[in-house]
C-alpha positions in Angstrom: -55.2 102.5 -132.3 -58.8 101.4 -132.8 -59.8 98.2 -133.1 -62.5 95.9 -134.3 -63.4 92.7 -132.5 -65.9 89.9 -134.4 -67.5 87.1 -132.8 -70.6 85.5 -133.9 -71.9 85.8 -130.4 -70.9 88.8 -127.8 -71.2 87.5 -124.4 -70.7 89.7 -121.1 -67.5 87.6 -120.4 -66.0 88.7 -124.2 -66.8 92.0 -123.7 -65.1 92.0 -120.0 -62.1 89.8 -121.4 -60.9 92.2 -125.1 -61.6 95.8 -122.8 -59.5 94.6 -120.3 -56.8 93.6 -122.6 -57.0 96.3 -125.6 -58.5 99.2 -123.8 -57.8 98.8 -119.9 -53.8 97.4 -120.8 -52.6 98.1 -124.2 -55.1 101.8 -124.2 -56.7 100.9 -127.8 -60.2 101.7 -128.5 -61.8 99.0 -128.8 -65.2 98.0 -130.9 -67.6 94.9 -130.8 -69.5 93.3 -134.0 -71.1 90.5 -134.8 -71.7 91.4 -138.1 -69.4 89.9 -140.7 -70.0 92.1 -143.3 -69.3 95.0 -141.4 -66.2 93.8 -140.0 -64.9 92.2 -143.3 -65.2 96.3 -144.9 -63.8 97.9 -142.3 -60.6 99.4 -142.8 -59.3 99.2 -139.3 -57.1 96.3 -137.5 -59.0 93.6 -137.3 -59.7 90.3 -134.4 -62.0 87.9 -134.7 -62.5 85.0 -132.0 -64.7 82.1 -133.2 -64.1 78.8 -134.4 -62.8 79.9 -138.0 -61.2 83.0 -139.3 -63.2 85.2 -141.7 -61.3 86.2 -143.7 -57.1 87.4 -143.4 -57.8 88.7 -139.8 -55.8 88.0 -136.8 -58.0 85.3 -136.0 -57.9 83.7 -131.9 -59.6 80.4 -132.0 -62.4 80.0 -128.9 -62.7 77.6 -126.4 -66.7 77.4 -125.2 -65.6 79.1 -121.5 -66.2 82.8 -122.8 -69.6 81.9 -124.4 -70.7 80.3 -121.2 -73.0 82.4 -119.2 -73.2 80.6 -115.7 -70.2 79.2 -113.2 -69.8 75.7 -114.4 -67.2 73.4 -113.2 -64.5 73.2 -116.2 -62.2 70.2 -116.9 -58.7 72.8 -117.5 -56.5 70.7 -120.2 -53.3 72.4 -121.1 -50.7 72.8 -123.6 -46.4 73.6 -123.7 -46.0 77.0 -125.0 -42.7 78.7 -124.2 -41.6 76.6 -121.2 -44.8 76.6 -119.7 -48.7 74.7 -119.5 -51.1 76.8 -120.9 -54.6 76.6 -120.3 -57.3 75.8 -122.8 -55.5 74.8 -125.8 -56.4 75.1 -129.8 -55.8 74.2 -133.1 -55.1 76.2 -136.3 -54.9 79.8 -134.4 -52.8 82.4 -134.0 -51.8 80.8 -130.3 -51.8 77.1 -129.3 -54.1 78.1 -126.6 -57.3 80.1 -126.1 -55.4 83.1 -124.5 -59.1 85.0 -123.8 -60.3 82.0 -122.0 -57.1 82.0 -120.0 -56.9 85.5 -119.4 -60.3 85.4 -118.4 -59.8 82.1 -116.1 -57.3 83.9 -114.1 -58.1 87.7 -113.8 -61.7 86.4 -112.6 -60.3 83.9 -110.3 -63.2 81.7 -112.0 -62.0 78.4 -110.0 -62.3 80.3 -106.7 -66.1 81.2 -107.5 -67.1 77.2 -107.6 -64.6 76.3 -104.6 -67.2 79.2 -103.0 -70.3 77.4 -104.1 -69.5 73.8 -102.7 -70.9 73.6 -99.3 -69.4 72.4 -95.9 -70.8 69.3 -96.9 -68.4 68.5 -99.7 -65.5 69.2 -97.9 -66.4 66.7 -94.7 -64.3 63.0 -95.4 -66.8 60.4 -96.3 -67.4 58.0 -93.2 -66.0 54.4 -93.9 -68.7 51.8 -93.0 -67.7 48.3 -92.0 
């Protein structure tokens, strides 16, 4: 199966996320564009990830973590799907939730980076002063 994936902007952490998925996992081959014309022509299954479908796509709605390009510390809000919370939820997509963001969250162990970067410091009780 080959595959062409749209978003406006391809980041490092897109790129990682889809070839892990659709190559790596589910052995598609897997192309990048960010050009709407292109992808809009082609003849091939289509994804696009953004904040609004394109056209009659299987469109995943974004969240800003995949667009991000340095470890920031992330509020993670959550949604029911199935019987369980799932992180990074959206509106008007093919999921309730930003399942590239999530996917990407977890495979990357992304919350053990910034537990990494606090120093000793942040992890010593505050004194109480009297």
């Amino acid at each position: 199966m080959h595959l062409i994936i749209f978003s406006k902007l391809l980041t490092p952490r897109i790129k990682y996320i889809f070839n892990f998925i659709f190559k790596d996992i589910l052995k598609a081959e897997v192309e990048f564009t960010g050009n709407a014309q292109y992808f809009s022509q082609s003849q091939q299954c289509k994804i696009s990830y953004g904040d609004a479908p394109l056209a009659e796509e299987i469109f995943f709605k974004s969240t800003p973590l995949l667009f991000l390009n340095k470890l920031e510390e992330i509020k993670v809000k959550s949604t029911d799907f199935g019987g369980y919370k799932a992180p990074f939820p959206v509106n008007d997509a093919a999921l309730p939730f930003d399942v590239f963001a999530a996917s990407f969250f977890i495979v990357t162990r992304y919350e053990e980076y910034l537990h990494q970067q606090k120093t000793e410091e942040d992890f010593k009780p505050a004194m109480s002063h009297h």
